[in-house]
N, C-alpha and C positions, 0 to 999 in steps of 0.2 A: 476442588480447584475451579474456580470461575474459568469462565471463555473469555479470551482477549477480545480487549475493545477494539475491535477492527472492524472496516467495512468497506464496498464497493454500493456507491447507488448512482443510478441513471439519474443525470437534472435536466437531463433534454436528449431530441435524440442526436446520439454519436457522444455525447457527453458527457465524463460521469466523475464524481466525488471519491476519492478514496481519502478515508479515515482511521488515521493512526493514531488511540488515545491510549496506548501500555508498551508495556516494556517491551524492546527486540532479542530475541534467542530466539533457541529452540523451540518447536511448537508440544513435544512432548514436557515442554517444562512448562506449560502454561502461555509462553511468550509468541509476539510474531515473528515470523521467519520471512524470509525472501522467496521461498517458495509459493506461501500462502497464500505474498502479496502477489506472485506472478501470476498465480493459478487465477485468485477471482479478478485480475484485468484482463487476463483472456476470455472469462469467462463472459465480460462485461459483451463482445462483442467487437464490432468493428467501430472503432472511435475516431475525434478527431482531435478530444480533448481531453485530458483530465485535469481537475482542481483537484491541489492536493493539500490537505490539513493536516497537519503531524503535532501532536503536542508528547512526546515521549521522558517519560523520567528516565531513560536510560537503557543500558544492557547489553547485548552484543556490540560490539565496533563495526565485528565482520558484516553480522545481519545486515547493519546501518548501511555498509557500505554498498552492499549487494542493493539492497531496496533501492539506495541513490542511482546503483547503478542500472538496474531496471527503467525507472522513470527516466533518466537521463538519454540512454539507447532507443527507444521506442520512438516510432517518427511520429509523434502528436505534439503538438501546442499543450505545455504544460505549465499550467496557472499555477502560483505560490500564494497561499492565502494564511 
């Protein structure tokens, strides 16, 4: 089983990219979760932005909704690219 293309990087500081290129579920099935996503922007640090890239073929709803609603609650300026 591959590792989901997923990712958190710094593009300046306070600022950071997360990238969604796989499918959303469970992480025991390969997929990303909304924990995943929560765990590495926390992990990212104190921020004041993120740009966020999502290109997903699909998968959970719930996941989906959960991720949205992560990024959406967090007090940062959040870029849609």
């Amino acid at each position: 089983m591959n590792a989901p293309n997923f990712r958190v990087e710094m593009k300046a500081p306070r600022t950071a990219r997360v990238e969604i290129y796989d499918a959303l579920g469970p992480s025991w099935a390969g997929m990303i979760d909304a924990k995943t996503v929560s765990g590495a922007i926390g992990a990212a640090g104190e921020l004041d932005e993120i740009e966020v890239r999502i290109n997903s073929p699909g998968g959970s709803v719930w996941e989906g909704l959960a991720i949205n609603n992560i990024l959406l609650f967090v007090d940062l300026v959040l870029v849609r690219d």
